[in-house]
C-alpha positions, 0 to 999 in steps of 0.5 A: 720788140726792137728787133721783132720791128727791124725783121718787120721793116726788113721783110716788107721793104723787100722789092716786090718786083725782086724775083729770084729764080733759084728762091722761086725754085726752092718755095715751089719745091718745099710747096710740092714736098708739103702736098705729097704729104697730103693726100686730100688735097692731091685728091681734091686737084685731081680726081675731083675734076674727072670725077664731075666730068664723068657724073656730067656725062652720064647726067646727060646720058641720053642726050650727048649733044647736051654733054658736047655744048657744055662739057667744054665750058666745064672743062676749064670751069671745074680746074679754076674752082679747085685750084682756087679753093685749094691754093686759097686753104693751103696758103692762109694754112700757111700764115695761120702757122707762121710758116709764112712770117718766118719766109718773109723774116728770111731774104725772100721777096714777095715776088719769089714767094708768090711766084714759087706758090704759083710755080707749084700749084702750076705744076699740079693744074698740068697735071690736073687739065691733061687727066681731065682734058684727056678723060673729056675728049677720049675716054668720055667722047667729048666731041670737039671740031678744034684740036683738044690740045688747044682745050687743054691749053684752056683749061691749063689757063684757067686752073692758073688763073684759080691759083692767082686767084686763090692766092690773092683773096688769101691775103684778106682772110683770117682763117681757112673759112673764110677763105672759102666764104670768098667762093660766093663773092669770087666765083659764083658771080662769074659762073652765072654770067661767064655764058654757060647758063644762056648766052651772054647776048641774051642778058640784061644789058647791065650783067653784060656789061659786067661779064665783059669784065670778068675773065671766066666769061673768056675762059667760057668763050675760049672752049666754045671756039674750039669747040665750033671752029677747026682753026684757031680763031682771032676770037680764040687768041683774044680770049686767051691772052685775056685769061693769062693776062689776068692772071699774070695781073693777079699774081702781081697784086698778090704779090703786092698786097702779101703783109708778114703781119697776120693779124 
């Protein structure tokens, strides 16, 4: 019980902030060799995206002008709800194991685990933005003003901002459903008042409000520049650092809230 209590003691006493790269490099690695080893999940990251973007545009076969006005939106809403998903899973899966108790008993601050998680399901959302940024734009004919790679630095950002997220709400759930519970209570809110149903001018002033404060309603707003404007746009710059601010926020609160404990 002593010595349980001792590596309890040595393991949250671990500076947050203490972020080494050579142990972020080594927990991104062991995250990646982990995942090719799980062809569901690869599947999930990047075929799933593409495949809704193709059924999108054939949903809107007749009318191309309906897939232009909403594709984009789509582009950066479809990585941040699989990226959240998927990170949300394989990092409670993680804890349910033990395999998190016993990083957290070794040298490992707080700050290089979240880190290495984020640095390797960072290397997926490239992955995953470039295959369906490309698929949208030139395979599918999804019809830009502004350049795609300002589409795909979007929709890179906001599959960032699923694994922070994703991250984060792992902290709080005590199994893999009710990791996926947390969808309703993270993402739908901001899917109905991220402005791709009606725009957010239009909503009673109170859902306004409370759009203004959720990053997907940016992410939204970031697309429909590139979408409308051939030059990147003050409102465009605002809209992204937006985006990767919260999730640079996220990952620290993550950081911040990751316990050894799991029960």
């Amino acid at each position: 019980m002593t010595t349980q209590t001792a590596t309890t003691t040595a393991a949250d006493t671990i500076p947050v902030g203490a972020l080494n790269l050579s142990r972020t490099t080594a927990t991104a690695a062991r995250v990646l060799r982990q995942l090719r080893h799980d062809p569901r999940t690869i599947a999930l990251l990047i075929l799933i995206p593409c495949l809704m973007l193709v059924l999108l545009r054939y949903v809107f076969d007749g009318s191309p002008q309906t897939f232009d006005n909403i594709g984009a939106s789509l582009l950066g809403i479809f990585p941040l709800i699989t990226m959240f998903l998927v990170t949300s899973i394989a990092t409670l899966r993680e804890r349910t194991s033990g395999t998190l108790e016993r990083l957290l008993a070794m040298p490992l601050g707080k700050a290089d685990l979240i880190a290495g998680y984020a640095l390797a399901f960072g290397i997926l959302a490239i992955i995953q933005s470039a295959l369906a940024t490309g698929l949208a734009v030139w395979l599918l004919g999804l019809d830009v003003t502004g350049s795609p790679w300002l589409l795909l630095l979007v929709a890179l950002l906001d599959a960032l901002l699923g694994t922070a997220l994703g991250l984060f709400v792992s902290a709080f759930a005590a199994s893999e459903f009710q990791a996926v519970q947390f969808m309703p209570a993270v993402i739908f809110p901001q899917l109905l008042l991220c402005g791709l149903f009606t725009p957010r001018s239009e909503m009673h002033p109170v859902l306004e409000a409370i759009s203004d404060v959720l990053p997907m309603s940016y992410a939204v707003d970031g697309m429909n520049e590139v979408l409308h404007h051939t030059d990147m746009t003050a409102t465009f710059v605002r809209d992204v650092l937006i985006v990767a601010g919260c999730a640079l926020l996220v990952l620290a609160l993550g950081a911040a809230t990751l316990r050894r404990r799991t029960a």
